[in-house]
N, C-alpha and C positions, 0 to 999 in steps of 0.2 A: 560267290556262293559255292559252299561246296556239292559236290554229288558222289552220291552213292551208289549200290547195286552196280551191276555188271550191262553194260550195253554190248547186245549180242547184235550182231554180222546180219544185215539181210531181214533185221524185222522192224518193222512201219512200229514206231511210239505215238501214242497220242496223249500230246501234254493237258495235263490234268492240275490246277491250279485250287488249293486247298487251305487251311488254315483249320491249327488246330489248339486245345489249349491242355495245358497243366493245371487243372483247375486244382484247386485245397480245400480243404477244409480245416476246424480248426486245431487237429489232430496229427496236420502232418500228410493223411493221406491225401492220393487223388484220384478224380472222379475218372471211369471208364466206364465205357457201355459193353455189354455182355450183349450179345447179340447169339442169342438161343437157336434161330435154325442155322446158322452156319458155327454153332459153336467155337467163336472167335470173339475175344477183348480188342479195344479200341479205345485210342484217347476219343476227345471228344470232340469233334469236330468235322469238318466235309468240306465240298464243293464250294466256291464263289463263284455265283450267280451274279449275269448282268455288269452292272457298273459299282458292284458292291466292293468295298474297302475288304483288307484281309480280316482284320475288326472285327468291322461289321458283320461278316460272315462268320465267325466264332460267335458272336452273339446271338443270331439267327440258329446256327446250329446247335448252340446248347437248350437254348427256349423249343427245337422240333425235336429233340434226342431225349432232353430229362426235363422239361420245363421249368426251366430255372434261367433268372437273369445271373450275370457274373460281375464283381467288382474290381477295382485296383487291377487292373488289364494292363500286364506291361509286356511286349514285343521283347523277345526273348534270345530267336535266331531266324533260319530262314536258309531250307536245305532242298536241292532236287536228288532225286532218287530213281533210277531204273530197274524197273519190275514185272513180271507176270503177274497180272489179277488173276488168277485162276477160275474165282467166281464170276465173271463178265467175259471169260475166254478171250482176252488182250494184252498188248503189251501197254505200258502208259510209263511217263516220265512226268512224275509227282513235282510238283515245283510248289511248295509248302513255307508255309509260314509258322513260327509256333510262337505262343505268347504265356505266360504264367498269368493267374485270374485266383477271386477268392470266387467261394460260390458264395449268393446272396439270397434273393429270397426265390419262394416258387412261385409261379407266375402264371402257370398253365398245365393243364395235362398233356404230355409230351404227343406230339404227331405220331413220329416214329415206332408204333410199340412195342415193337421190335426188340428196343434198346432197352435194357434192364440196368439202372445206376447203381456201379458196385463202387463203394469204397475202398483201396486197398493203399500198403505201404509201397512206393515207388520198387522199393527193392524185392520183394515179393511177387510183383505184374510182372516186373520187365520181359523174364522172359518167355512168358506166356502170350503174350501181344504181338498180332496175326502180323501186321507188316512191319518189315525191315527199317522204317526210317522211325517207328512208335519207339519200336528198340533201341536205333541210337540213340532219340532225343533224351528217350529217358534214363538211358546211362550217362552222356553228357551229365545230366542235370545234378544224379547223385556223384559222378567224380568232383562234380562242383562243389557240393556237399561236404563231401571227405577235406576236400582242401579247403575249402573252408574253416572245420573243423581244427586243421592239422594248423592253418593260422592262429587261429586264437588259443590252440595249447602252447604258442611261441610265446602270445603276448603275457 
C-alpha cells in the first residue's frame, strides 16, 4: 500500500478506515458531494462500519449521501494517507479503499442532507476537493486516462 501526507513527530493518529467511490455517469462525469456548511467537495463515500466489507460501505454510503444504489463496482486501488482533520480537531491515518462504480437508479432520499450531488468533469474537481488522498486518486485516475488515450493513438 502506498501512503501519503506527511507523519509528523509526537502526534497520536487515529486510524480511520474508509472506502470511497469514482462514481460516472453517463457523460464522463463524477459524482461528489458538496457539503454546504463546511464549503468542501468530496468523493463519495466514508467510514466502514462493523464487520462491513470496503463494498459494502461504498454502497451504504452512497444510498446515505445521494440516495442512489451503484453498479459495475470494480476495486480500483487502496491508499493510506496522514492528515490533519481540521474540522474534528485530529490527526487520523485514512487507510482507504477506492473503487470505480456507475450510478444506477435512486432508491431513497439521501440521510445525509448535508450532501448536495454535483456532477462534474474529473479534471475540473480535482483540485478543489478538501482532502489530499480525493486529489491523488483522482489525478491517478486521469493520468490513466491520458495513457490510455496516448495508447490508442499508437494503435
Amino acid at each position: 500500500m502506498k501512503f501519503i501526507g506527511e507523519k509528523l513527530e509526537g502526534k497520536e493518529y487515529e486510524e480511520r478506515r474508509t472506502s470511497y467511490g469514482l462514481i460516472f455517469n453517463e457523460k464522463g462525469e463524477i459524482a461528489v458531494a458538496y457539503i454546504k456548511k463546511y464549503n468542501m467537495y468530496n468523493l463519495i463515500g466514508g467510514r466502514i462500519e462493523g464487520q462491513e466489507t470496503s463494498k459494502q460501505a461504498l454502497i451504504r454510503e452512497t444510498q446515505e449521501e445521494i440516495g442512489y444504489s451503484i453498479k459495475d463496482i470494480e476495486y480500483i486501488d487502496n491508499l493510506g494517507c496522514y492528515y490533519y482533520f481540521d474540522i474534528m480537531d485530529k490527526y487520523e491515518l485514512g487507510i482507504m479503499d477506492f473503487y470505480k462504480a456507475k450510478l444506477d437508479e435512486r432508491i431513497c432520499n439521501p440521510i445525509e442532507e448535508d450532501h448536495q450531488l454535483t456532477w462534474v468533469k474529473p479534471e475540473e474537481i480535482v483540485d478543489k476537493m478538501y482532502f489530499e488522498y480525493h486529489r491523488y486518486i483522482i489525478n491517478k485516475y486521469i493520468k490513466q486516462l491520458k495513457e490510455l488515450d496516448q495508447y490508442k493513438n499508437i494503435l
